[in-house]
C-alpha positions in Angstrom: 34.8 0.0 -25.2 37.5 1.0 -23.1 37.5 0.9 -19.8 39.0 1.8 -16.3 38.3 -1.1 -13.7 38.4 -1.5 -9.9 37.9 -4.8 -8.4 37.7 -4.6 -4.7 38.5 -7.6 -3.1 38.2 -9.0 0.9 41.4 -10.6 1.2 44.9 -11.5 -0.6 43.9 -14.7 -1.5 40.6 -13.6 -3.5 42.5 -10.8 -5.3 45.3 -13.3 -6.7 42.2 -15.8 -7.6 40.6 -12.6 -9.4 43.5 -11.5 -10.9 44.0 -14.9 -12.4 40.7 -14.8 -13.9 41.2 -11.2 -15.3 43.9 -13.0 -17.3 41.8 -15.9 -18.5 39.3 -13.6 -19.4 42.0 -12.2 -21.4 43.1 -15.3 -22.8 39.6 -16.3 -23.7 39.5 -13.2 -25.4 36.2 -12.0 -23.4 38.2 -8.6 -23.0 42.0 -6.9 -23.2 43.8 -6.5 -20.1 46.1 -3.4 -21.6 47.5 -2.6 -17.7 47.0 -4.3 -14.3 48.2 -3.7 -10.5 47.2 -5.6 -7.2 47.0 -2.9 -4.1 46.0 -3.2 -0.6 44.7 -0.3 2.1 46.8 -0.2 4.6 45.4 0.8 8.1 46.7 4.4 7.6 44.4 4.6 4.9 47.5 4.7 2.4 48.1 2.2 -0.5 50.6 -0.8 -0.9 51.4 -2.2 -4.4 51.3 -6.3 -4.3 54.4 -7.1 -6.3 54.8 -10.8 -6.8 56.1 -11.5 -10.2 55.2 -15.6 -10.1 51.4 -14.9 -9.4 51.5 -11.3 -11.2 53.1 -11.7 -14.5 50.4 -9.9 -17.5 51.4 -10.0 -20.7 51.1 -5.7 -21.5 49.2 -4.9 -24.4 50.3 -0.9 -24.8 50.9 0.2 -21.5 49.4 3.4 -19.9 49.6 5.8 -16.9 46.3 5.8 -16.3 46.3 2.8 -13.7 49.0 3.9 -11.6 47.2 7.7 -11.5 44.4 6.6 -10.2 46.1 4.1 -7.9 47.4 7.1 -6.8 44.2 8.8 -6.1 43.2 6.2 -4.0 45.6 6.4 -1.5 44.3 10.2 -1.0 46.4 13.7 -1.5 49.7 12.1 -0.7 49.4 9.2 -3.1 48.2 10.9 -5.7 51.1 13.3 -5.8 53.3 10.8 -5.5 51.3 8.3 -8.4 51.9 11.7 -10.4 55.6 12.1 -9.6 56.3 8.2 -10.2 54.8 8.6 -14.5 55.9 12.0 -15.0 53.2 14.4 -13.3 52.0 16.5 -16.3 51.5 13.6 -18.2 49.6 11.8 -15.4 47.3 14.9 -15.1 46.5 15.0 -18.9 45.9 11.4 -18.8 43.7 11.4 -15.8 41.7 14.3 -17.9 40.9 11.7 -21.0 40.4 8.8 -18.7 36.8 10.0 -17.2 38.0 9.2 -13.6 36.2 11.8 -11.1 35.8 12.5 -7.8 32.4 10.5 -8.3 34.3 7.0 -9.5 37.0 7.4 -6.9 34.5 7.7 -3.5 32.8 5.2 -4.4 36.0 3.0 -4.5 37.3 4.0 -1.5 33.7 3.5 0.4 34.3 -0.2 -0.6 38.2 -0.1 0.0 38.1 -0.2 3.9 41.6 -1.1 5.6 42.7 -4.2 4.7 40.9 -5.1 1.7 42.8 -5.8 -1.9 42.0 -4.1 -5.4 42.9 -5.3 -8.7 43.0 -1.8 -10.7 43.1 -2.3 -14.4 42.6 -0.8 -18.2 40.7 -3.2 -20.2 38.2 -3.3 -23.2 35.2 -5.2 -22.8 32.6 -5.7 -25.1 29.7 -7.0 -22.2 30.0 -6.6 -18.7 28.6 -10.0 -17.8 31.6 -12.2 -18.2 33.9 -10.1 -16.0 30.8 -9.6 -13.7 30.2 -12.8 -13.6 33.9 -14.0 -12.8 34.4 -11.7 -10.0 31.1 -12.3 -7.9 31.9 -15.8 -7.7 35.1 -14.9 -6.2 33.6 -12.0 -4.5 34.9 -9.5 -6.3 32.7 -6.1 -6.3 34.0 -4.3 -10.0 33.8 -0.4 -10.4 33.9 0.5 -14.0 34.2 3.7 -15.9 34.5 4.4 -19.5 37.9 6.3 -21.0 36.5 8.9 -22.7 38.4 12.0 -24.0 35.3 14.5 -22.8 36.5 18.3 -22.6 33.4 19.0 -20.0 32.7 19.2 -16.0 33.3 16.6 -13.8 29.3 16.1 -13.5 28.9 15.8 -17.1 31.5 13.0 -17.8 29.9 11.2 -14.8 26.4 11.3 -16.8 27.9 10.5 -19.9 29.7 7.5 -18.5 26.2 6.2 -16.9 23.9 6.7 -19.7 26.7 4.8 -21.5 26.7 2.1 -18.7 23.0 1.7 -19.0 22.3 1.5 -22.9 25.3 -1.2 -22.5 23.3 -3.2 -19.9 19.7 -2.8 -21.6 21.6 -4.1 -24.9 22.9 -6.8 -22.6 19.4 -7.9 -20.8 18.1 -8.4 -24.1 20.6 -11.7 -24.5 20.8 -12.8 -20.9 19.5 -15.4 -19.0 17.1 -14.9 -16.4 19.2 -16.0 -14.1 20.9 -12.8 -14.9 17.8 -10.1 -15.0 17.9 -9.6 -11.2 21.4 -8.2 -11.4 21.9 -6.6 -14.8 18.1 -4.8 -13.7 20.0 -3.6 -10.0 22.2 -2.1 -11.9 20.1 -0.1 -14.1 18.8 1.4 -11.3 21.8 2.0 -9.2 23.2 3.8 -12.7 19.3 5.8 -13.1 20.3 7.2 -9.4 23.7 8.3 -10.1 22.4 10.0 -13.4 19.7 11.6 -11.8 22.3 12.8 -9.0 24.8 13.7 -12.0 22.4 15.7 -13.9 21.8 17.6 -10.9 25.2 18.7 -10.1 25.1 19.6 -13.5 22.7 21.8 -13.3 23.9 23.5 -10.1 27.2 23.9 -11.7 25.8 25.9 -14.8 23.7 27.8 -12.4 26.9 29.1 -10.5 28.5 29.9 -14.0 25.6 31.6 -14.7 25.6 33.8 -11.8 29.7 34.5 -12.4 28.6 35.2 -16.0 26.1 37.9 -15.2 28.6 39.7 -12.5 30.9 39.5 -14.7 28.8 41.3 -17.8 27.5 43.9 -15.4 31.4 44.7 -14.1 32.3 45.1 -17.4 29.3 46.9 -18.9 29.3 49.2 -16.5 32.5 50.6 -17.2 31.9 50.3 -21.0 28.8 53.0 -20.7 31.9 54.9 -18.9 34.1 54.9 -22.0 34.7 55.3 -25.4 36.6 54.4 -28.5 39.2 51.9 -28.3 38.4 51.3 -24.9 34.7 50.3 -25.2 35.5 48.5 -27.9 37.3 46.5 -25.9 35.2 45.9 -23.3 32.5 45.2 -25.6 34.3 42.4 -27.0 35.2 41.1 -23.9 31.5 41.3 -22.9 30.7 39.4 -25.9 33.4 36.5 -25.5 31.9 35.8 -22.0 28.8 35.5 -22.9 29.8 33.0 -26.0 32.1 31.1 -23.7 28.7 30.1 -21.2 26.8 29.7 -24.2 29.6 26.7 -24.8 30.0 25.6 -22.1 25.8 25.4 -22.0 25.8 23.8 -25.2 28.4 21.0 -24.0 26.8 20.2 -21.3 
């Protein structure tokens, strides 16, 4: 599965050591590393890309935008003009739309990014999350991850789909681990069930506001349908119709 990751490190020297294991994990072939970029958070808040070619050389498997756009995210409304501007803007903005980044995914990477700490941002396919997992917590590495999903839907409903996703990968997972493992791969389950349950949620306030724009909208235009005729209340009957089959998409979607 492919995957958008953010490894949030303490320091400089934990990020190069977990950057060098992203790349024996590639080696190893326990995922592919298809884009990678070290950042820090600067005390303004803003981001700084690492560039050190000795300790930073990846061998590229198929580049994409998608890293530096959400790099860009991450160092707020400035940077993420700017991480638009620096790929070619509309094509950042249709690639940030199939990647399944959200505003959910991003907080929670900046609530770990304080000032000062180091991020190793990367697109990779894994097949199990414990061999990154396990890599980076012994460096002390946390890892955000999120599935790159082409999902035409709201923002809530690409952050369920990318948890239930996360979970039926973990549960598969638990079955094969050692116990040692349990305690973690279960607090993560649960963590995941919260954000779900918190998902579904916005979901369903979401629909209820389209609901509500829905209904004014029907009763605007019905009300001056029963006021016309011919051509013209066709055409607001049609009109009438298409909202209500639009919602009933969306609904269906969701």
């Amino acid at each position: 599965m492919e995957k958008l990751i953010v490894i949030v490190f303490e320091n400089q020297t934990k990020a190069f050591a977990g950057f060098e294991a992203l790349r024996q994990l590639d080696r190893d072939g326990e995922i592919s590393v298809y884009e990678a970029q070290m950042i820090a958070k600067e005390p303004s808040g803003g981001i700084q890309y690492i560039d050190n070619t000795d300790k930073l050389a990846f061998p590229v498997i198929g580049g994409t935008s998608a890293v530096g756009v959400i790099v860009g995210l991450l160092g707020g409304p400035l940077g993420a003009l700017l991480g638009g501007m620096a790929g070619g803007l509309i094509a950042s903005i249709v690639d940030l739309e199939h990647s399944g980044v959200t505003d959910e995914f991003v907080n929670d990477v900046n609530a770990a990014m304080t000032p000062g700490k180091f991020a190793v941002v990367a697109d990779i396919s894994e097949d199990w999350v414990t061999p990154l997992d396990t890599e980076m917590e012994e460096i002390g590495g946390v890892v955000f991850r999120r599935a790159r999903t082409e999902v035409k839907r709201m923002h809530h409903n690409r952050d369920a789909a990318a948890h239930r996703a996360e979970m039926e990968q973990l549960k598969a997972e638990r079955a094969q681990a050692r116990s040692e493992r349990l305690g973690k791969i279960d607090a993560k389950v649960d963590a995941l069930r919260k954000k779900l349950e918190n998902a579904l949620e916005g979901d369903r306030r979401e629909m209820r506001s389209r609901q509500r724009q829905r209904d004014a909208k029907i009763e605007a235009l019905q009300a001056k349908a029963d006021q016309s005729q011919g051509e013209v209340r066709r055409r607001l009957e049609a009109r009438i119709a298409e909202v209500r089959r639009d919602y009933e998409e969306r609904a269906s979607a969701a």
